[in-house]
N, CA, C and O atoms as a GROMACS GRO file, in nm:
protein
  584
    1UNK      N    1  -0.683   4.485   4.687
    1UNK     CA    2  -0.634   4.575   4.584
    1UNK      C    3  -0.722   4.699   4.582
    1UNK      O    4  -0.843   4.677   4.573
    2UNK      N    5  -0.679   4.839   4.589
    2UNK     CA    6  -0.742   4.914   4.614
    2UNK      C    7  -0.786   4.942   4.453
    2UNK      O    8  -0.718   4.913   4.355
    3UNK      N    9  -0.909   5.003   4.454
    3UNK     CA   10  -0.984   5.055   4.286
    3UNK      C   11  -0.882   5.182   4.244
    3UNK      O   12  -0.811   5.230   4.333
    4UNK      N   13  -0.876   5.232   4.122
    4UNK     CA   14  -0.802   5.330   4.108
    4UNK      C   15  -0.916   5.438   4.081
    4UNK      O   16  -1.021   5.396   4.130
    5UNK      N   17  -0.924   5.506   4.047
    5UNK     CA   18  -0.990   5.650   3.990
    5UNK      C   19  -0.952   5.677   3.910
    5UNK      O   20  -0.832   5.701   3.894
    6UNK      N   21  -1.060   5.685   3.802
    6UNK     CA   22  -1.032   5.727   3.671
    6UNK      C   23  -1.036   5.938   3.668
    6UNK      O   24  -1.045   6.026   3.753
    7UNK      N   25  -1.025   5.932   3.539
    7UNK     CA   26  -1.053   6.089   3.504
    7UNK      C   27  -1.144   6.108   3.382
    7UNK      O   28  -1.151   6.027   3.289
    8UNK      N   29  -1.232   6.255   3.392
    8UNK     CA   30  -1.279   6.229   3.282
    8UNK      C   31  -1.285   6.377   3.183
    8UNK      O   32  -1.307   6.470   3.260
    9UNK      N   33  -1.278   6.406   3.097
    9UNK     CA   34  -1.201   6.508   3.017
    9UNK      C   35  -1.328   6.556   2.957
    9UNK      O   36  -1.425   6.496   2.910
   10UNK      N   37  -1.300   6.691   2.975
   10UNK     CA   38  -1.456   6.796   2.916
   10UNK      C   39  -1.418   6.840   2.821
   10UNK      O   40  -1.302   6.800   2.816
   11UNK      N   41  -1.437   6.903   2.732
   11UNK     CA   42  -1.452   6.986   2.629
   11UNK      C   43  -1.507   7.093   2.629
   11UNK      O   44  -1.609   7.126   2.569
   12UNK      N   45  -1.413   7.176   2.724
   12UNK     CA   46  -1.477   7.351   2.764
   12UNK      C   47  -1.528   7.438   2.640
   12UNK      O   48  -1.629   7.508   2.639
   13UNK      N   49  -1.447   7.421   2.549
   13UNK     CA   50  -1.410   7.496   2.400
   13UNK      C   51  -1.520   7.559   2.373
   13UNK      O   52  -1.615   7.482   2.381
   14UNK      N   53  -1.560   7.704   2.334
   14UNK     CA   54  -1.707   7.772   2.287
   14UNK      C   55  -1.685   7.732   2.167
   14UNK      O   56  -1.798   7.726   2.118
   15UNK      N   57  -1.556   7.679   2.033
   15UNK     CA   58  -1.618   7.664   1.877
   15UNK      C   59  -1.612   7.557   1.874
   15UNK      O   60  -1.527   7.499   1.942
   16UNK      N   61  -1.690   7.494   1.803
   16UNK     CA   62  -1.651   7.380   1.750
   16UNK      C   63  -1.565   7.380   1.622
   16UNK      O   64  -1.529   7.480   1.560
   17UNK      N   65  -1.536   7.241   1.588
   17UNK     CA   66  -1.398   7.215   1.433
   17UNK      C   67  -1.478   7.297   1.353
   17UNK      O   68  -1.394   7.316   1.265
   18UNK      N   69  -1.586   7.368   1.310
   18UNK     CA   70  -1.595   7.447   1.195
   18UNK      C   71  -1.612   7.591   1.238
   18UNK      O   72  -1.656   7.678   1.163
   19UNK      N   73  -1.586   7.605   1.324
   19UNK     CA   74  -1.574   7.773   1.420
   19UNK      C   75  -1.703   7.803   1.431
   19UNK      O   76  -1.716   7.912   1.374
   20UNK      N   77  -1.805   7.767   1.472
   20UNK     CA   78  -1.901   7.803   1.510
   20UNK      C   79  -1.943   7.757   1.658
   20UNK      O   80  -1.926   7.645   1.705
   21UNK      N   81  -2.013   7.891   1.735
   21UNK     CA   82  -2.030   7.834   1.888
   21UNK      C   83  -2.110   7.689   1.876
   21UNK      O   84  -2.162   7.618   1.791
   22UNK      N   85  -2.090   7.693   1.989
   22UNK     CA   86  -2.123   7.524   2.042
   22UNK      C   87  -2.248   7.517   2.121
   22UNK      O   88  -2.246   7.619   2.191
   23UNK      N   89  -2.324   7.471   2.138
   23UNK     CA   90  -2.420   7.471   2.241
   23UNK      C   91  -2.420   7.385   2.358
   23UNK      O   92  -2.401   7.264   2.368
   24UNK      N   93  -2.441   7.465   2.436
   24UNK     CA   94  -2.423   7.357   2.557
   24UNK      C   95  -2.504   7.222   2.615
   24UNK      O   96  -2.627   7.218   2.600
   25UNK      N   97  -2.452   7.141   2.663
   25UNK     CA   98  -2.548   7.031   2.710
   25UNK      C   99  -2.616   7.076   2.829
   25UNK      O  100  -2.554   7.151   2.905
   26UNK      N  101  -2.712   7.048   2.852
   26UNK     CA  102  -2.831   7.124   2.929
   26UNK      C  103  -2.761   7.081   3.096
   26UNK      O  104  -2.781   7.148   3.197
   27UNK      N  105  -2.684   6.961   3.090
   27UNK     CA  106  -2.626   6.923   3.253
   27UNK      C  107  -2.515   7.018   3.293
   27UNK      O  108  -2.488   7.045   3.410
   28UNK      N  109  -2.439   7.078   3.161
   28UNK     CA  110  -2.376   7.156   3.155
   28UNK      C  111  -2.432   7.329   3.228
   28UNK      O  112  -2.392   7.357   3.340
   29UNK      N  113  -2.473   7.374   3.193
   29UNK     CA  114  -2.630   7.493   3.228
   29UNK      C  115  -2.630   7.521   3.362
   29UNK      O  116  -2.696   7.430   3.413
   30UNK      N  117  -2.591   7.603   3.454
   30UNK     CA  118  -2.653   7.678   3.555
   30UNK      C  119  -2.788   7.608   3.597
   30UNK      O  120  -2.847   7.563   3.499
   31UNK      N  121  -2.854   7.587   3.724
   31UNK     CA  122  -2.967   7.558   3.749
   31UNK      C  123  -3.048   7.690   3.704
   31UNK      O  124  -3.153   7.674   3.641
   32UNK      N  125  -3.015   7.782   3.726
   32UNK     CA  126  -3.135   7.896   3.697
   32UNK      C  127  -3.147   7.941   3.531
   32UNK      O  128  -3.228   8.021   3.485
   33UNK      N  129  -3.056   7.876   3.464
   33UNK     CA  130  -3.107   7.861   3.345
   33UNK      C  131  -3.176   7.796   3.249
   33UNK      O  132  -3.197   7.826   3.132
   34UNK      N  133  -3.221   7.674   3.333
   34UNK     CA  134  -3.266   7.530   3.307
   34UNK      C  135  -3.428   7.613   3.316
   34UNK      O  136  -3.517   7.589   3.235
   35UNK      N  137  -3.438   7.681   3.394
   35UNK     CA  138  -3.617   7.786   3.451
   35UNK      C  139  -3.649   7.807   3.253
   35UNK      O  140  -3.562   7.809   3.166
   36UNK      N  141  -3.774   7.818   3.237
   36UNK     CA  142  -3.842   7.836   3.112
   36UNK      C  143  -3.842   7.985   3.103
   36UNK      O  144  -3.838   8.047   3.210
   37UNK      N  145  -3.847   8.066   2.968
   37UNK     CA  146  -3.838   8.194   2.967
   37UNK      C  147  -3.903   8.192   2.900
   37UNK      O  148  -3.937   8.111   2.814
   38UNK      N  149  -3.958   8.359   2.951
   38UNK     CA  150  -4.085   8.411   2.870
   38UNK      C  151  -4.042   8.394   2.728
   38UNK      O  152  -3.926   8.384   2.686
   39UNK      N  153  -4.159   8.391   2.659
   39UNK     CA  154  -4.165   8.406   2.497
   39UNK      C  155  -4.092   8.508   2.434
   39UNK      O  156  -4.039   8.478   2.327
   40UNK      N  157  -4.074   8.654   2.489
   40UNK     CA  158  -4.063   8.741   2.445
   40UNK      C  159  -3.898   8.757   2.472
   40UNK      O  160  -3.837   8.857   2.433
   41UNK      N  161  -3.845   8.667   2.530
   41UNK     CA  162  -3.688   8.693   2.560
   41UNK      C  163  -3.629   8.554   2.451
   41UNK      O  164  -3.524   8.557   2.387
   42UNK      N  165  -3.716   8.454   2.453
   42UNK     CA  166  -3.681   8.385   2.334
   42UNK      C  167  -3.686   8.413   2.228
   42UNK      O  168  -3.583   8.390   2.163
   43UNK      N  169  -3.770   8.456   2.177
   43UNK     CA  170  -3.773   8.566   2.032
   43UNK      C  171  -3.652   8.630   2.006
   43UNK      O  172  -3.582   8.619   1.906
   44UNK      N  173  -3.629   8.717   2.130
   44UNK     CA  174  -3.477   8.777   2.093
   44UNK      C  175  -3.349   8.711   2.084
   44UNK      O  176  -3.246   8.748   2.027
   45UNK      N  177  -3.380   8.576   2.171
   45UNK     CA  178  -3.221   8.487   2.120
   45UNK      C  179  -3.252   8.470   1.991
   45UNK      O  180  -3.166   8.522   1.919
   46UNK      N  181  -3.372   8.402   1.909
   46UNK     CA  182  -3.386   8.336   1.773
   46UNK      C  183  -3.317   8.484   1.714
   46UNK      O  184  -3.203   8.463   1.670
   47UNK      N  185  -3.350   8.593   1.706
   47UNK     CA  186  -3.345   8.704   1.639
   47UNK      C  187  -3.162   8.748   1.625
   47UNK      O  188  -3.093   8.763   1.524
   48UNK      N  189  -3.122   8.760   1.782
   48UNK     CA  190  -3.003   8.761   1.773
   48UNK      C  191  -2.892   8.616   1.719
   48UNK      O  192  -2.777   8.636   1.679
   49UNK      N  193  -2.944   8.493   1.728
   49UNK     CA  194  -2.854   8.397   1.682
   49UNK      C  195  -2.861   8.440   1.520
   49UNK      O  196  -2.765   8.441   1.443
   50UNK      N  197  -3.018   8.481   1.484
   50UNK     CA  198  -2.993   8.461   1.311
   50UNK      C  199  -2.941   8.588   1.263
   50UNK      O  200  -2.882   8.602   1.156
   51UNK      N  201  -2.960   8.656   1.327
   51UNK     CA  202  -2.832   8.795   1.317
   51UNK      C  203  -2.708   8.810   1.344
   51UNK      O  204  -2.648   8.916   1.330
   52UNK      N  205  -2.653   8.694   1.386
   52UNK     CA  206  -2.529   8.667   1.383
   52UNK      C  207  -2.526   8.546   1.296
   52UNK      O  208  -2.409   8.522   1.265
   53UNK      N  209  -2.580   8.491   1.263
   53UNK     CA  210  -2.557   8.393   1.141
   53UNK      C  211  -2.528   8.495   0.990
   53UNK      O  212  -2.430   8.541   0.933
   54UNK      N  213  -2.629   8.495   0.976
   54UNK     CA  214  -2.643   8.619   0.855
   54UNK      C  215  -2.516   8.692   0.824
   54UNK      O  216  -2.456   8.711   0.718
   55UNK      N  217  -2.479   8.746   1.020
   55UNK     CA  218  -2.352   8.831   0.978
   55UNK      C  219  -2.242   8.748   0.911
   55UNK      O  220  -2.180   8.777   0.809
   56UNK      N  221  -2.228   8.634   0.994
   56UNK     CA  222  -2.121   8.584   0.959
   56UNK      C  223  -2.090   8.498   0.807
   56UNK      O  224  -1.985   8.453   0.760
   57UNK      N  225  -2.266   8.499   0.743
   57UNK     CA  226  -2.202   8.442   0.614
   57UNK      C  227  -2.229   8.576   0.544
   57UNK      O  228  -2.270   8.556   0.429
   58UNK      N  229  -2.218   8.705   0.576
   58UNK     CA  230  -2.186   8.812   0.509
   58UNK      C  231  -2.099   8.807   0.479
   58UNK      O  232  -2.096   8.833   0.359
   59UNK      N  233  -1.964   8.778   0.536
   59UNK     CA  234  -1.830   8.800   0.616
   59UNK      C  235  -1.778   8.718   0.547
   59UNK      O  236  -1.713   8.757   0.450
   60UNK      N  237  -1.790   8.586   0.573
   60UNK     CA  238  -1.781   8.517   0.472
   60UNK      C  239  -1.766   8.527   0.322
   60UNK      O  240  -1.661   8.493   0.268
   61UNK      N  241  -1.875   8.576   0.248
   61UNK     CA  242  -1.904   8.602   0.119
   61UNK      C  243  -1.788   8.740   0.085
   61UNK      O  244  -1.748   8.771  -0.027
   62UNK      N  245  -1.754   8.801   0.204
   62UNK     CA  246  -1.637   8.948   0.144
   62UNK      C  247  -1.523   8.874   0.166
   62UNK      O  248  -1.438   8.923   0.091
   63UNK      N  249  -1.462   8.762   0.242
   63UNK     CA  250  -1.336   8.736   0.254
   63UNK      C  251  -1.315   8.670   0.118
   63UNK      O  252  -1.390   8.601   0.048
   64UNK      N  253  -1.188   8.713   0.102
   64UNK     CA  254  -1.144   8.592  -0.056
   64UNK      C  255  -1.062   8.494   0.028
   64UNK      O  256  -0.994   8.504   0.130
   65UNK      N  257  -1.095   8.394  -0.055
   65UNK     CA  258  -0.972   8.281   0.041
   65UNK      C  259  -0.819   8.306   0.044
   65UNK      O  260  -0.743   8.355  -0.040
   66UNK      N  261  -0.802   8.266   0.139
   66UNK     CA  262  -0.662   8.300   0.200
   66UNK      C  263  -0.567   8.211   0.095
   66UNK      O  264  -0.617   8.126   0.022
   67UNK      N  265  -0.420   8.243   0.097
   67UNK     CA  266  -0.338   8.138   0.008
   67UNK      C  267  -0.259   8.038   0.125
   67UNK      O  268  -0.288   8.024   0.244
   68UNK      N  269  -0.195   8.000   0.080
   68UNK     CA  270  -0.142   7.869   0.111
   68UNK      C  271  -0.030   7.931   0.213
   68UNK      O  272   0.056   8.004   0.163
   69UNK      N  273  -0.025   7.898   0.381
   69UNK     CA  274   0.061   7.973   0.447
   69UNK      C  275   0.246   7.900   0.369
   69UNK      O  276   0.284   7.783   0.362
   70UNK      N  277   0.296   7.986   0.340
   70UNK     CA  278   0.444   7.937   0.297
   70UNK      C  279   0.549   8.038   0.303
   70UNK      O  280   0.499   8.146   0.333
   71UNK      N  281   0.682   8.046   0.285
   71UNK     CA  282   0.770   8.111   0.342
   71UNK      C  283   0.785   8.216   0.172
   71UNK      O  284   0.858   8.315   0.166
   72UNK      N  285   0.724   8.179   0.082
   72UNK     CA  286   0.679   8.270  -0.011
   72UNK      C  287   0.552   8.372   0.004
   72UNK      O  288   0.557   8.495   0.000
   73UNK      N  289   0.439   8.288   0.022
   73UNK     CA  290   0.332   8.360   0.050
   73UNK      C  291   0.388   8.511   0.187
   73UNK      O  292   0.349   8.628   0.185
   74UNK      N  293   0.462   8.462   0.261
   74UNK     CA  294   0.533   8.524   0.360
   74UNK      C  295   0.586   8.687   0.275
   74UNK      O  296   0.548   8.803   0.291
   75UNK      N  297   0.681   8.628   0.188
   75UNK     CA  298   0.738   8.757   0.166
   75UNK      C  299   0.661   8.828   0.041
   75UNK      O  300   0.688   8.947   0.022
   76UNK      N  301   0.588   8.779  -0.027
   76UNK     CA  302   0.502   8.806  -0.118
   76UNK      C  303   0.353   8.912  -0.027
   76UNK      O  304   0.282   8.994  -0.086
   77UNK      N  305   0.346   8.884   0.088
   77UNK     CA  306   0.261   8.975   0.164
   77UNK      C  307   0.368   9.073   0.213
   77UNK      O  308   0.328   9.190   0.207
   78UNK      N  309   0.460   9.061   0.247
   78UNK     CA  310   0.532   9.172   0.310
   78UNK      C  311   0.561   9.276   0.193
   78UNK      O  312   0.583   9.392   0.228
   79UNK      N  313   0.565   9.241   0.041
   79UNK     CA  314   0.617   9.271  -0.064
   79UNK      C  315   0.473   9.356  -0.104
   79UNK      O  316   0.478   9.471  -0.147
   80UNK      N  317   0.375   9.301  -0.089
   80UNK     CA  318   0.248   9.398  -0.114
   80UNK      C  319   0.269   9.496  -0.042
   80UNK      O  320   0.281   9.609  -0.091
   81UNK      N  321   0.278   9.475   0.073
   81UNK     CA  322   0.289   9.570   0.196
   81UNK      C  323   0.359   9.678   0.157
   81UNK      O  324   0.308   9.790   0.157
   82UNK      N  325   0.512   9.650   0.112
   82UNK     CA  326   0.581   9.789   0.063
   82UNK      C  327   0.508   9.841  -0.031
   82UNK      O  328   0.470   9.958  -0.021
   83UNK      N  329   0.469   9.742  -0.168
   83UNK     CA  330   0.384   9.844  -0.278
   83UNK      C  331   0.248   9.942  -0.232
   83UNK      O  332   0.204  10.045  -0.284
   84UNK      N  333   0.206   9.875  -0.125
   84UNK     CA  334   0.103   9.955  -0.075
   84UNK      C  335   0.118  10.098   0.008
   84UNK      O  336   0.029  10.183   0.017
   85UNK      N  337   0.236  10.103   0.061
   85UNK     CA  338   0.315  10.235   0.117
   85UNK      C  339   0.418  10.255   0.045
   85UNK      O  340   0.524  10.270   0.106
   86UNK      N  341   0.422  10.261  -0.138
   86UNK     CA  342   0.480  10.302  -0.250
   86UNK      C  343   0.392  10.390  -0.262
   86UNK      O  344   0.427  10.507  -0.276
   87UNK      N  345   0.242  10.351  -0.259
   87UNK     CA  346   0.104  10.402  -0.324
   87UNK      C  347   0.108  10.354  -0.431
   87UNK      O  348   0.063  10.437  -0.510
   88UNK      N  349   0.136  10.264  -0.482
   88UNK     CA  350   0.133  10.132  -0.609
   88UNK      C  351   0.013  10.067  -0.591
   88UNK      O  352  -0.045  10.070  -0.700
   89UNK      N  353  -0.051  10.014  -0.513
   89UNK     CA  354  -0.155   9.965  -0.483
   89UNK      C  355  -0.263  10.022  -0.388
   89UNK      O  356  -0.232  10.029  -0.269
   90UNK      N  357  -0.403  10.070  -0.431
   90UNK     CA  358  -0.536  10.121  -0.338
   90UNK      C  359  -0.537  10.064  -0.251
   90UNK      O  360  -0.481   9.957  -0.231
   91UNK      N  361  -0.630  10.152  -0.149
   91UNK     CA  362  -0.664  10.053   0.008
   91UNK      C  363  -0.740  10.028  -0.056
   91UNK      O  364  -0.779  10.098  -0.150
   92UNK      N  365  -0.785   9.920  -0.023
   92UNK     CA  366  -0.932   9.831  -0.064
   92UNK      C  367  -1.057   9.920  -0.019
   92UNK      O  368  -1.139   9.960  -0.102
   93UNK      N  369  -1.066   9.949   0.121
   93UNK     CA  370  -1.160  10.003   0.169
   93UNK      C  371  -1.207  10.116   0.108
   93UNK      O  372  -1.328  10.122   0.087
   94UNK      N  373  -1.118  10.232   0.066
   94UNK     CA  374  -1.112  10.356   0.010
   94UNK      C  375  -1.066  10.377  -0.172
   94UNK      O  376  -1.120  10.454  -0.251
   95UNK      N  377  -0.994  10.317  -0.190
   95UNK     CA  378  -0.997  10.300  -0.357
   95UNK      C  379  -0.901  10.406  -0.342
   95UNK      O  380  -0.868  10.440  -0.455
   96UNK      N  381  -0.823  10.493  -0.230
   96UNK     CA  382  -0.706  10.568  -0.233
   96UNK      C  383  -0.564  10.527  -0.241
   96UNK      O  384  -0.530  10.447  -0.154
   97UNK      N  385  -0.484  10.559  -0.314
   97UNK     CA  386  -0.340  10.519  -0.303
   97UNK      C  387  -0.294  10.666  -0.235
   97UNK      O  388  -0.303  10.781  -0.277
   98UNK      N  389  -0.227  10.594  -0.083
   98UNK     CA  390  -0.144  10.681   0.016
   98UNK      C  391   0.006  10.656  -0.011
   98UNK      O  392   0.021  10.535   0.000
   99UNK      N  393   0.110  10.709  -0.038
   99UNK     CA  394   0.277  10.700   0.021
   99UNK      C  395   0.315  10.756   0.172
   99UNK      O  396   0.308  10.855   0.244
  100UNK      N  397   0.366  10.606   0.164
  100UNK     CA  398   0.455  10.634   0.360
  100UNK      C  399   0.582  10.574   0.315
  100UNK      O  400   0.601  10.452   0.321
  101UNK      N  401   0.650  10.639   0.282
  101UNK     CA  402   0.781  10.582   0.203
  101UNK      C  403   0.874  10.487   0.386
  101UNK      O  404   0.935  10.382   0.405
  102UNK      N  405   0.835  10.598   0.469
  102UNK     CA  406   0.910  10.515   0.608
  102UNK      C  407   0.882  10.361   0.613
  102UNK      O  408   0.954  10.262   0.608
  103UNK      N  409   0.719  10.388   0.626
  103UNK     CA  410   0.658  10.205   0.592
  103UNK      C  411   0.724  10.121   0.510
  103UNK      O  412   0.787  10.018   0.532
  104UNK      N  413   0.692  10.198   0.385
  104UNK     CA  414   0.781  10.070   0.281
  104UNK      C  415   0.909  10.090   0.330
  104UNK      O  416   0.956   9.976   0.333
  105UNK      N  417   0.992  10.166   0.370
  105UNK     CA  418   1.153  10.092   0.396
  105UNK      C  419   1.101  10.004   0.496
  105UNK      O  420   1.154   9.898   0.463
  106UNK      N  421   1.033   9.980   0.596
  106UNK     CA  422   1.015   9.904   0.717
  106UNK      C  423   0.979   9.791   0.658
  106UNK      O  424   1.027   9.685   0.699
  107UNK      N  425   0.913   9.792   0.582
  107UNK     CA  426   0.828   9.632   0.546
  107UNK      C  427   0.986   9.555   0.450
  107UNK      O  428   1.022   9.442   0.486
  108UNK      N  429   1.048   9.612   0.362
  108UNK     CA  430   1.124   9.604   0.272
  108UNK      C  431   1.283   9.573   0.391
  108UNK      O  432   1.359   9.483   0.354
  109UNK      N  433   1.312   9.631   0.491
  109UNK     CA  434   1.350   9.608   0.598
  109UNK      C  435   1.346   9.462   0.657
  109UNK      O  436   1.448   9.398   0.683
  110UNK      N  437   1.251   9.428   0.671
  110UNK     CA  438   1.183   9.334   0.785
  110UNK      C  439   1.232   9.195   0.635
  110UNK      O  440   1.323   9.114   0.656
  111UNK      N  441   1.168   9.197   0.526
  111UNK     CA  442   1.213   9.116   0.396
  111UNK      C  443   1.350   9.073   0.428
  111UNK      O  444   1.381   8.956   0.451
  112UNK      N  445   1.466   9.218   0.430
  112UNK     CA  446   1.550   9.179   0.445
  112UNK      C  447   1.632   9.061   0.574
  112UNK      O  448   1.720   8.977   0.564
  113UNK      N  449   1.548   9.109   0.689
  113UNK     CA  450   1.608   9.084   0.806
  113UNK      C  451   1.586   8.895   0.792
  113UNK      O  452   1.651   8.804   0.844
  114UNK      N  453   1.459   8.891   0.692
  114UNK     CA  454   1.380   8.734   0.731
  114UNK      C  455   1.506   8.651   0.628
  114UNK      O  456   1.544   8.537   0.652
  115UNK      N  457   1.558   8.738   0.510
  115UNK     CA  458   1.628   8.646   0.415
  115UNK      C  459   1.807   8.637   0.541
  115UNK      O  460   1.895   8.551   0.546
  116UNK      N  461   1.798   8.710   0.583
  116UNK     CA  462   1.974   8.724   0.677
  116UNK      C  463   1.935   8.572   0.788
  116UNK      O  464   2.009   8.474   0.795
  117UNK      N  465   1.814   8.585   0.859
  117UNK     CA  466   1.792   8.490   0.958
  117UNK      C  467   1.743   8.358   0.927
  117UNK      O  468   1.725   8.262   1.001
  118UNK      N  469   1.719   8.375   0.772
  118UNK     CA  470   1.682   8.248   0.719
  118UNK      C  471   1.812   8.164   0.598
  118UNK      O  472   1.803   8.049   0.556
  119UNK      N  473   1.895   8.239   0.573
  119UNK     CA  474   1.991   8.216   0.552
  119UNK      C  475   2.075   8.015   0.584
  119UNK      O  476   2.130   7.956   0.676
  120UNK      N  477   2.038   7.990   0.458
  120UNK     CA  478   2.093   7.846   0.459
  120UNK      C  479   2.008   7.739   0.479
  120UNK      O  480   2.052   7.624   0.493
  121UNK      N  481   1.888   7.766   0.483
  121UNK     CA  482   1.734   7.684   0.545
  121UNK      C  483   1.650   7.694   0.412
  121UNK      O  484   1.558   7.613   0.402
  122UNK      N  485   1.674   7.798   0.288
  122UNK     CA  486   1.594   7.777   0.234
  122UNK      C  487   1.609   7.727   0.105
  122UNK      O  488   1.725   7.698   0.074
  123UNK      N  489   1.475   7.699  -0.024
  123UNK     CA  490   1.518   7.646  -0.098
  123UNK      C  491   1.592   7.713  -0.243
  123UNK      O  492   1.648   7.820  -0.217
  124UNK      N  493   1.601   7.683  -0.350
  124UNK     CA  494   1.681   7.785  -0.404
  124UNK      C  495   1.604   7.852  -0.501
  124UNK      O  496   1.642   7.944  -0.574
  125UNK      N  497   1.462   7.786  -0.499
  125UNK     CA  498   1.354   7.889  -0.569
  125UNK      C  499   1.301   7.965  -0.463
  125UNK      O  500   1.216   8.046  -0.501
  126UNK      N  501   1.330   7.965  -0.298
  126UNK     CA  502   1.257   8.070  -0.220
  126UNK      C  503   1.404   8.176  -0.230
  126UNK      O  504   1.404   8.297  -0.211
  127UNK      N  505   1.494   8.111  -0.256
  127UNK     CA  506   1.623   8.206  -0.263
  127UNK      C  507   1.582   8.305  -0.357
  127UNK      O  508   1.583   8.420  -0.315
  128UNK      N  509   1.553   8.289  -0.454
  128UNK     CA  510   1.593   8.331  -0.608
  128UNK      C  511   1.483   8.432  -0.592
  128UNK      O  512   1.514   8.543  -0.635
  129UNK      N  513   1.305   8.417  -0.516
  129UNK     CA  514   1.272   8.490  -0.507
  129UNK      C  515   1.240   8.577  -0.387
  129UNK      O  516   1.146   8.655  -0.375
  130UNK      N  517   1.356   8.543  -0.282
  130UNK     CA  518   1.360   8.670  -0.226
  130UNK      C  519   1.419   8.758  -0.249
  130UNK      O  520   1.396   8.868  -0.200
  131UNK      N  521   1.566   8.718  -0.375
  131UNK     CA  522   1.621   8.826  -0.372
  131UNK      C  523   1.579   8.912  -0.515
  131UNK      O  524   1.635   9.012  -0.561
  132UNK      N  525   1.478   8.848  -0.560
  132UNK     CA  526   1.413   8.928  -0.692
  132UNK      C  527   1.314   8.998  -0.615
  132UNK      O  528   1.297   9.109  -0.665
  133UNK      N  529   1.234   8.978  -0.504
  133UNK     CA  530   1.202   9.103  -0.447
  133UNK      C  531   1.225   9.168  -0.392
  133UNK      O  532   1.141   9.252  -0.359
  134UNK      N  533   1.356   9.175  -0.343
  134UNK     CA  534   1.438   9.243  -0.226
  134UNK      C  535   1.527   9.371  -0.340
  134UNK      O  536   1.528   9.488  -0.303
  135UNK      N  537   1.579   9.341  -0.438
  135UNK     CA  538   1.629   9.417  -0.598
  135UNK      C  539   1.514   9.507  -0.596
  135UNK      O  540   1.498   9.613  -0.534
  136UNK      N  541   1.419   9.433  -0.692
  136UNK     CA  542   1.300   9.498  -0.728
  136UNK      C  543   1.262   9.657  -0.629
  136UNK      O  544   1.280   9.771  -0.673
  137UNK      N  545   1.187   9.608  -0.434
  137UNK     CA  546   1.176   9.677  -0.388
  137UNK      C  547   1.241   9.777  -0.317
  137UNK      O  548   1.183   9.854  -0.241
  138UNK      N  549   1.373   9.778  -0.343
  138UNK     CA  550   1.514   9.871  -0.327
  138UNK      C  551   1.528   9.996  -0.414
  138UNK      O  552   1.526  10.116  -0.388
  139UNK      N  553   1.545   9.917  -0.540
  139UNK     CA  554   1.513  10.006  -0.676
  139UNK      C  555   1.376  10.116  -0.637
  139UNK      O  556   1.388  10.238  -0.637
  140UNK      N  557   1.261  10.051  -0.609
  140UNK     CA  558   1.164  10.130  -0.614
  140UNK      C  559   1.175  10.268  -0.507
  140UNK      O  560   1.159  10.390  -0.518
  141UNK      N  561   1.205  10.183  -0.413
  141UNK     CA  562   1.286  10.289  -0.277
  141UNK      C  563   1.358  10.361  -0.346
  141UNK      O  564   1.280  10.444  -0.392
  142UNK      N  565   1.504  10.394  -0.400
  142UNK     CA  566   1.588  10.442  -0.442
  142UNK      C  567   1.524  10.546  -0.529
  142UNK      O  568   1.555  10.665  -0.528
  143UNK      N  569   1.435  10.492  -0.601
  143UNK     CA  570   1.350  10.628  -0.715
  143UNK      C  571   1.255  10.688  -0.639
  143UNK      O  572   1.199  10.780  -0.698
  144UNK      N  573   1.214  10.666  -0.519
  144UNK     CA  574   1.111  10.749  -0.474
  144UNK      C  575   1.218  10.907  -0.369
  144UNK      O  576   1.202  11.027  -0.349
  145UNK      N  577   1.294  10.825  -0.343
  145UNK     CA  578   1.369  10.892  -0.238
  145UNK      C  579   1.422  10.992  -0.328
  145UNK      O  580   1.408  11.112  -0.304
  146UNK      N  581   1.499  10.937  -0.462
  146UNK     CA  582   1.601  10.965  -0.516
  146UNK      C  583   1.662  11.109  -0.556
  146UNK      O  584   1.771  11.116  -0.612
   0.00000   0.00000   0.00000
C-alpha cells in the first residue's frame, strides 16, 4: 500500500483576528535576517513599532463606532450624504457647510434606484422608511432648485 502525502496549510496573513501585524516565526525569516543587528537599527524598529502603535490608538480614539451594517443604516448614510451636499450638515474636518445640489440629486438618485431594485425583498418598516426619506429629500431638492 503506497503512503499518501499529506498537506500542510500556512497562514501567510500580515493581521491577525484583531488587525494588528503579526510577527513572524523566526523559521519563517530569510536567512540573512536571522544575522544580529546593530543596536542602533534596533532602536529604530522599537521607535518605529511604538510610533505606529501610538498612531493607531490615536486613530482609534477619533473614530466613533461604526453602526450596525443594515439596509437602513444603508440609506440613512446615503440620506446624510444628500443633507451634506444640501449644506444642512458641516464637513467635520472644516466646520464648513458647502452646496452641490448635483451631488445631492445623485445620492437622493442612487436612494431611489436601491428602493426600485429592492422592491419586494424588503420589510415594511424598511419600506415606510425609505419612502419617508425619499419625500423628505425630494421636497428639499425641489426648494433648493425651485
Amino acid at each position: 500500500m503506497a503512503e499518501e502525502k499529506g498537506f500542510i496549510i500556512k497562514d501567510r496573513r500580515a493581521l491577525d483576528e484583531k488587525g494588528e501585524l503579526k510577527r513572524k516565526p523566526e523559521e519563517e525569516k530569510p536567512k540573512e535576517e536571522k544575522k544580529e543587528k546593530p543596536a542602533e537599527v534596533k532602536a529604530e524598529e522599537v521607535k518605529a513599532k511604538a510610533e505606529h502603535s501610538g498612531a493607531k490608538q490615536e486613530q482609534q480614539k477619533q473614530t466613533p463606532p461604526l453602526p450596525e451594517v443594515t439596509f437602513t443604516s444603508l440609506i440613512f448614510s446615503l440620506s446624510s450624504s444628500a443633507l451634506y451636499h444640501f449644506g444642512e450638515i458641516a464637513d467635520p474636518q472644516t466646520g464648513q457647510k458647502k452646496k452641490d445640489l448635483t451631488l445631492a440629486k445623485h445620492a437622493i438618485d442612487t436612494i431611489a434606484m436601491l428602493k426600485e431594485k429592492t422592491k419586494g425583498n424588503l420589510t415594511e418598516e424598511e419600506e415606510k422608511f425609505i419612502d419617508s426619506v425619499l419625500t423628505d429629500l425630494r421636497w428639499r431638492y425641489v426648494k433648493e432648485v425651485g
